[in-house]
C-alpha positions in Angstrom: -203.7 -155.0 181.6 -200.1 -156.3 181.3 -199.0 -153.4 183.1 -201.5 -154.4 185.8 -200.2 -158.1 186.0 -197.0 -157.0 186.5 -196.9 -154.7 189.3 -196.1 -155.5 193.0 -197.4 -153.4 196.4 -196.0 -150.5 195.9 -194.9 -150.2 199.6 -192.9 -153.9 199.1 -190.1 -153.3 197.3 -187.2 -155.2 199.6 -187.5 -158.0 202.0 -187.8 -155.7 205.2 -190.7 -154.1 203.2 -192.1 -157.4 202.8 -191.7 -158.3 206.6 -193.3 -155.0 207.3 -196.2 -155.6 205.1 -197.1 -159.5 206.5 -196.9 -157.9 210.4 -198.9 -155.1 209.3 -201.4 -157.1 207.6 -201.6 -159.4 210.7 -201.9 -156.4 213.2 -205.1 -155.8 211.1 -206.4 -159.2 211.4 -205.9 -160.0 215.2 -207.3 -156.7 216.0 -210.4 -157.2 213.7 -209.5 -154.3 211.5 -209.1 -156.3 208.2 -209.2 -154.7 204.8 -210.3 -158.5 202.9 -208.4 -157.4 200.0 -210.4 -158.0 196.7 -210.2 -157.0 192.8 -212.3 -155.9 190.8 -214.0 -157.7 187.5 -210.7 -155.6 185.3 -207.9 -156.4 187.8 -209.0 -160.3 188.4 -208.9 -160.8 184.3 -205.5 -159.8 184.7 -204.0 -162.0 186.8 -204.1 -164.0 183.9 -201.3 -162.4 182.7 -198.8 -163.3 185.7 -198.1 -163.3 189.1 -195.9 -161.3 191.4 -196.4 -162.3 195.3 -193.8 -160.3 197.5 -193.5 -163.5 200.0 -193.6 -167.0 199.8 -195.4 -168.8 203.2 -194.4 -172.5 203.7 -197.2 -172.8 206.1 -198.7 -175.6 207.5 -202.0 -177.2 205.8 -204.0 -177.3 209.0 -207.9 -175.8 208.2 -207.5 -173.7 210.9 -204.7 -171.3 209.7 -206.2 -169.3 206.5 -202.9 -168.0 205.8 -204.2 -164.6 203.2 -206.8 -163.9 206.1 -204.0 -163.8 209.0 -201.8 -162.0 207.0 -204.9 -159.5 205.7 -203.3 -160.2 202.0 -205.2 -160.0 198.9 -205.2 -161.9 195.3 -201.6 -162.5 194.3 -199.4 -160.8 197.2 -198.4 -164.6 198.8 -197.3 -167.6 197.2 -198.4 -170.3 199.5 -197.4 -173.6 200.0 -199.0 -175.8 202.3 -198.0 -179.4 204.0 -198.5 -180.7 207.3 -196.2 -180.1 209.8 -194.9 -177.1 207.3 -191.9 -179.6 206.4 -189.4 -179.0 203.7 -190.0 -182.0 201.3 -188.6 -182.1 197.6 -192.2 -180.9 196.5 -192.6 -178.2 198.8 -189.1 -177.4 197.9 -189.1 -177.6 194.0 -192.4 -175.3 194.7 -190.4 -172.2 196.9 -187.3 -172.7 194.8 -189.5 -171.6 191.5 -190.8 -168.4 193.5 -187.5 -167.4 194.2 -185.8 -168.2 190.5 -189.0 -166.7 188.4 -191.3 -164.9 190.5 -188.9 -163.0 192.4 -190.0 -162.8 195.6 -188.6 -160.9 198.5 -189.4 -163.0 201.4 -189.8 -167.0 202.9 -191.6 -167.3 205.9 -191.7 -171.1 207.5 -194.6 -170.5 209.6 -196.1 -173.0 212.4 -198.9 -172.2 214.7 -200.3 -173.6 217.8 -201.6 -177.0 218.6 -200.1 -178.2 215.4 -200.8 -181.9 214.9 -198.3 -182.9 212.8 -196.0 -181.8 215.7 -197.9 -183.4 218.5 -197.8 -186.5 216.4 -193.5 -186.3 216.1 -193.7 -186.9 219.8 -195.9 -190.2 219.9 -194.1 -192.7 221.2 -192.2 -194.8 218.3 -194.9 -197.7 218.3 -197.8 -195.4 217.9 -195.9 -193.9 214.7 -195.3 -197.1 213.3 -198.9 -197.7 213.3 -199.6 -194.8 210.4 -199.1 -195.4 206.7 -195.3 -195.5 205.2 -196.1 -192.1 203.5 -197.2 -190.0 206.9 -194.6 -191.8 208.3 -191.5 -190.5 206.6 -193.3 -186.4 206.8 -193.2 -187.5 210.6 -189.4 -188.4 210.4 -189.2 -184.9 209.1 -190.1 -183.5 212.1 -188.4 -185.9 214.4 -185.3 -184.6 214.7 -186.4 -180.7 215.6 -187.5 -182.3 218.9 -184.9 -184.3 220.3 -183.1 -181.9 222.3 -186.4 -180.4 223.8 -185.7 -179.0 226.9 -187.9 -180.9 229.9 -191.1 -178.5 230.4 -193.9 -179.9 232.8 -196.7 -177.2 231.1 -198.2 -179.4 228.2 -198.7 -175.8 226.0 -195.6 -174.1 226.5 -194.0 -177.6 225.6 -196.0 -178.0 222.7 -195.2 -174.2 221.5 -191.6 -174.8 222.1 -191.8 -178.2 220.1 -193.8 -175.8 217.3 -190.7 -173.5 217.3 -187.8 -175.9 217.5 -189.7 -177.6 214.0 -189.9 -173.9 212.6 -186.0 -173.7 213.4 -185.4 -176.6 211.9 -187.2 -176.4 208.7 -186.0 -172.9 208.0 -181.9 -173.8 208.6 -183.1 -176.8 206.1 -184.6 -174.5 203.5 -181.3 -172.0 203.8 -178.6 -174.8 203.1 -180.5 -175.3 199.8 -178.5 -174.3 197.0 -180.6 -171.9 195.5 -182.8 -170.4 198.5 -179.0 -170.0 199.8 -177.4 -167.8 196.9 -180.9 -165.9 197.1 -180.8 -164.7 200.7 -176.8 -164.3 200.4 -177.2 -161.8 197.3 -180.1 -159.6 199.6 -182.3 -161.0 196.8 -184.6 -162.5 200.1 -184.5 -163.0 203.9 -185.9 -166.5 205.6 -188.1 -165.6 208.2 -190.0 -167.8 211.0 -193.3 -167.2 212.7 -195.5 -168.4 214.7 -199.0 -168.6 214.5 -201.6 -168.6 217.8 -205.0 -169.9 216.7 -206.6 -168.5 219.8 -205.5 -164.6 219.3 -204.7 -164.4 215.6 -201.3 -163.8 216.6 -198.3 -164.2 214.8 -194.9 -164.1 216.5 -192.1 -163.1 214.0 -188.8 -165.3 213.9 -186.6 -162.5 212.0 -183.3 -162.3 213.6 -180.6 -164.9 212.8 -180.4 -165.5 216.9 -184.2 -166.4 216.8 -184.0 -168.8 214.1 -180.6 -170.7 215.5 -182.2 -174.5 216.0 
């Protein structure tokens, strides 16, 4: 059972394996061809022994993004952590910086997805923000400044994607400077990924080159 707990996909066994595995699993879902991983009675008892996800997915908590379904992953492949606006807080930090030091995962993914409202909510005008409590507040602060060099687009969606993006940028450059997701990605240990999630098609666009992730 130990030996059970303790073992990884066999086909992730690097970060670009990991990668491979996520836009796999997503081609699967999008195109309604998903396995729904599941264990059986033997396999579930031991995950009681440990955990080894290949990825961590700082995703954000929105009901509509089911992160295991859109990634077609099963019981222990992704370590997820969830906050609106998929912002880099010391929780949400403390949380991916424990995946990298003990579970030794392969792969972060800041992932935001369409019509986010946590996004939408960073561009309120100032007295409409001041209006929420203190605490949603200062995760909307965290947001705020991933926006302020959006470029002028007339299309209400393709400004709202772009303001989507620009947060994914500038949570994942965040998440890098960190001491310990830094020495990670610098020693091949992991790669920081982006990606974007489209509610409507099951879509998600990949973020993976250091270009597409510039804020």
């Amino acid at each position: 059972m130990q030996d059970i707990a303790s073992l990884k996909p066999a086909h992730v066994n690097s970060p670009e394996q990991a990668i491979r595995a996520l836009k796999d699993g997503n081609a699967r879902f999008f195109s309604n061809q998903a396995s729904r991983p599941e264990l059986g009675a033997n396999e579930r008892r031991a995950q009681i022994m440990g955990q080894t996800p290949f990825a961590v997915i700082l995703a954000c908590s929105d009901s509509r993004v089911p992160v295991e379904l859109v990634f077609d992953q099963g019981f222990g492949d992704l370590f997820v952590v969830r906050v609106a606006g998929n912002v880099v807080g010391e929780s949400g930090l403390g949380t991916i910086e424990y995946a990298v030091r003990h579970l030794a995962v392969q792969l972060i993914v800041v992932m935001g997805h369409e019509g986010c409202g946590a996004v939408q909510s960073a561009l309120l005008p100032e007295s409409d923000i001041l209006n929420e409590p203190p605490a949603l507040q200062k995760l909307i602060r965290r947001i705020q400044p991933s926006l302020e060099h959006l470029p002028a687009i007339r299309d209400r969606k393709a400004r709202m994607r772009e303001a989507v993006l620009n947060n994914v940028r500038h949570q994942a450059a965040h998440l890098r400077a960190q001491d310990v997701v830094r020495a990670a990605e610098e020693s091949g240990q992991i790669r920081v990924i982006g990606g974007y999630y489209e509610i409507g098609s099951g879509a998600v666009d990949f973020l993976t080159e250091d270009e597409d992730l510039l804020p």
